[in-house]
PAPAMI-499010 format. One record per residue: residue in one letter; x, y, z of N, C-alpha, C in turn. Coordinates in steps of 0.1 Angstrom, whole numbers, plus 5000, padded with zeros to 4 digits. Layout:
BEGIN
aXYZXYZXYZ/...
//
This chain:
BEGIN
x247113601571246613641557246313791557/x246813811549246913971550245614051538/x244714111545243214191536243114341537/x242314371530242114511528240114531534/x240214621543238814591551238314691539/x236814661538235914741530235114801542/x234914781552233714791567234814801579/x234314911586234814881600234314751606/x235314731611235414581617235714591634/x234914541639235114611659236314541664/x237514551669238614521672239514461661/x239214511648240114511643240914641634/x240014721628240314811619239014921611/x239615001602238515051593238815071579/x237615131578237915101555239315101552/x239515031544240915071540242015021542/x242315021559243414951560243814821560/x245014791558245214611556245614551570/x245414441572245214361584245514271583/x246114221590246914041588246113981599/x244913871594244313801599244413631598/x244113571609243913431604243513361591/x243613281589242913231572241713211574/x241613161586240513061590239213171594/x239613271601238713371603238213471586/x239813471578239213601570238513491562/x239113371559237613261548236613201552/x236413241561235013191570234113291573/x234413371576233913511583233913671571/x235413731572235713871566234913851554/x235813751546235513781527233913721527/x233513601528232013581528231313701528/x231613751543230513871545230814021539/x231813991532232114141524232414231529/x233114211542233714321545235314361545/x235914201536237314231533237914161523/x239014231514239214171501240414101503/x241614031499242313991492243414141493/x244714131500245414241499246514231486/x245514261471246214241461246514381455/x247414391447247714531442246414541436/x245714481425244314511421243514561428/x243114481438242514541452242714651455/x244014701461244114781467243914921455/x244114911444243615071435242415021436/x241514931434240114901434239815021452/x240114961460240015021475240015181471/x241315211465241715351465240515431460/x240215381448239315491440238115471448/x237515351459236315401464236615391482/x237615461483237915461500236915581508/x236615661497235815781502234715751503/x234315681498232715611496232815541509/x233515441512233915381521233715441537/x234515521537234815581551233215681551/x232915741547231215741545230415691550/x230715581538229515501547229615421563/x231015431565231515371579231315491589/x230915591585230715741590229515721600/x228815701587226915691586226615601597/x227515441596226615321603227515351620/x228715431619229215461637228015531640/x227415651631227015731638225415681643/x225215551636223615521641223915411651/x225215361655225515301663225615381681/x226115491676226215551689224815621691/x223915651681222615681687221515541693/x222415441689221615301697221815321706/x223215311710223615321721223115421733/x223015541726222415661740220815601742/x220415521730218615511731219415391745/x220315251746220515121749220415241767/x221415321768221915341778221015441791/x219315461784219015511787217415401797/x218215271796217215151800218215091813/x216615051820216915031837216514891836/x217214821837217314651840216814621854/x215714551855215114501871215514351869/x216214281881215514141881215414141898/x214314031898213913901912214813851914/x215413821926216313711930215813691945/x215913551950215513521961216713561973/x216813601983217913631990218413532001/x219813531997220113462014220513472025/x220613592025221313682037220813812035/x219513902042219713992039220414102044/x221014052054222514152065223114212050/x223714102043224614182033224414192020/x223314152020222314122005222414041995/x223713931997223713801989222513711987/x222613681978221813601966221713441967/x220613361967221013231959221413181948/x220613331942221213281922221713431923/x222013451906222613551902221913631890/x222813751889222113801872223613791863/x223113701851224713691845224213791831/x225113711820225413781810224313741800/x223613611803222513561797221313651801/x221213631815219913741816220113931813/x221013941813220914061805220914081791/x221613981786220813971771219213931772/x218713891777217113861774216813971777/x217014041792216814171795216514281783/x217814291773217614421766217214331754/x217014241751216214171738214514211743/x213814201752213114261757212414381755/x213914491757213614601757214014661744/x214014521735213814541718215714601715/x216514541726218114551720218514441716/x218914381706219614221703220314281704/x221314201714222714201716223814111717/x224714081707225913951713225913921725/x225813791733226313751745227813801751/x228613801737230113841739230413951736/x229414061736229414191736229014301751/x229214181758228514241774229514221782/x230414331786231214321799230914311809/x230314181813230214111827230914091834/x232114051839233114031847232913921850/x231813921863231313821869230013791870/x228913731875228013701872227513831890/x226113901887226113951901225413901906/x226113871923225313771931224813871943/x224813991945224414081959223014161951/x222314211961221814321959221914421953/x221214561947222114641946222114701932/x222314801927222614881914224014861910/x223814841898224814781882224814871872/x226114871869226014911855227414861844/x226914781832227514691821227314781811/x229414751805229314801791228614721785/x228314751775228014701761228514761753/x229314691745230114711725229114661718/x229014821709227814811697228714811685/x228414771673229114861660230314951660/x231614931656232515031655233015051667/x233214981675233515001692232915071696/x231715101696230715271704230415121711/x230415231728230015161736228715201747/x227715141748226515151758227015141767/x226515191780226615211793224915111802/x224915051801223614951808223514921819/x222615061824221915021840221214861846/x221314781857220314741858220714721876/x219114661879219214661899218414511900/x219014481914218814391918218014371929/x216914311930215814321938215414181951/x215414161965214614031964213214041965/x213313901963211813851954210313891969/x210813961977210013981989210214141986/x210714211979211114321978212514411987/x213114301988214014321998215214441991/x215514531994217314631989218114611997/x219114681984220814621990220814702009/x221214652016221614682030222114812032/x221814932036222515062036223615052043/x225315102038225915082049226415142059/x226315122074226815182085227415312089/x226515452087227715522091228715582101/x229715572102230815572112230515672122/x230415742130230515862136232015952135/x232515872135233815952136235215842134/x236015852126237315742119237615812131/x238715672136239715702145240615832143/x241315872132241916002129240616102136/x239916122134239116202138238716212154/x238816122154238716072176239716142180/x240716112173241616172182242316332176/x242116342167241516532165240716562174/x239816542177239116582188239216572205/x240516462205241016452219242016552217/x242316582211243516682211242916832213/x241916832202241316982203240517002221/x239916912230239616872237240716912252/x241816872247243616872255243617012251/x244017062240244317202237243217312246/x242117292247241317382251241517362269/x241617262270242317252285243017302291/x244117302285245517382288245217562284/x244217582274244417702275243217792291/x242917722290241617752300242817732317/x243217642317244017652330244517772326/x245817792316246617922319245818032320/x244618042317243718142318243718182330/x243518042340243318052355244018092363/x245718022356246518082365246818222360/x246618292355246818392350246218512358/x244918442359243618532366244418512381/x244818402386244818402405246618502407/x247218482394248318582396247818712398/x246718782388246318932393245418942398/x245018862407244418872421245518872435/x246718802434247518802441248018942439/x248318992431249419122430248419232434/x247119242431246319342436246519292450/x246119202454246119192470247619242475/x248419252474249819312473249719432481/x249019502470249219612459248219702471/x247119662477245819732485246419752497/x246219892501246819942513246319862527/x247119862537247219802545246019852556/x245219812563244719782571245019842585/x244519952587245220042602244619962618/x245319902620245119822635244919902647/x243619912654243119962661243319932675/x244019962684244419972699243019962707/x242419852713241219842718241619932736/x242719992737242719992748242920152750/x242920232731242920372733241520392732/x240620312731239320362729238420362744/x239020312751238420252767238720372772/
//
């Protein structure tokens, strides 16, 4: 069924344009709530002469959407969870997409359940952060961390001293400095040899002209 939106509509469109939607969606949902007409030629000069009004006011309500949003994105989500491992910081339970809606209902945000990009539900320790779709596709950025209930944090992880590539950079640099230090040496016992050469000889004394 094909309509003409009066409202930006979040995955679908904005003032104006026409949209080929389900029946079932635009007579249950769009036209009820006035945010779409009937794609009739009447309609659509009806549309025309107030599209500017339109896109205006769809101006106005993006832009108090994205100021929710900077207020939404500027909130740190805590929860408790009991831990079961704290080597790697797994969980018995989790934080899903329900407790973060309570979370920012809380923190005075009502939010769709199906407006929270959760993926999965988080089961470790550890700092998060979920989109949230507000109005007009503007989207919040939503910190939250995960705590155990003993005060336990996510596990720091391990750091390496040195990746194998690097071990053996350093055997090498290690080898290199070897070999230069030998040829050093033989270098040095060559001109000790050639001076020895090189030093006048030694006048041998007749013990039997001195008697």
């Amino acid at each position: 069924m094909k309509l003409i939106l009066k409202a930006s509509v979040t995955h679908l469109g904005e003032p104006g344009e026409v949209v080929d939607v389900k029946k079932g969606y635009a007579r249950n949902y769009l036209i009820p709530q006035r945010l779409a007409v009937q794609a009739t030629s009447a309609n659509l000069r009806a549309i025309g002469f107030d599209l500017d009004k339109l896109k205006a006011a769809a101006a106005e309500k993006k832009a108090l959407a994205e100021a929710l949003a900077d207020e939404m994105s500027r909130v740190a989500l805590r929860y408790e969870r009991k831990v079961s491992d704290a080597s790697t910081g797994a969980l018995y339970g989790s934080v899903s997409v329900l407790d973060l809606a309570d979370g920012l209902a809380a923190a005075g945000f009502e939010v769709d359940r199906g407006e929270i990009h959760l993926e999965h539900p988080a089961k470790k320790l550890g700092n998060y952060e979920v989109a949230v779709t507000l109005a007009h596709g503007v989207q919040a950025h939503v910190k939250f961390k995960i705590v155990g209930e003993e005060g336990e944090e996510a596990p720091v992880p391990v750091e390496v001293a040195a990746a194998p590539e690097d071990i053996a950079d350093v055997v090498e640099a290690v080898e290199e400095a070897a070999q230069a230090s030998g040829a050093a040496h033989e270098d040095f016992d060559a001109d000790q040899i050639e001076e020895a050469e090189e030093a006048p000889a030694v006048e041998e004394i007749d013990l039997e002209d001195t008697v």
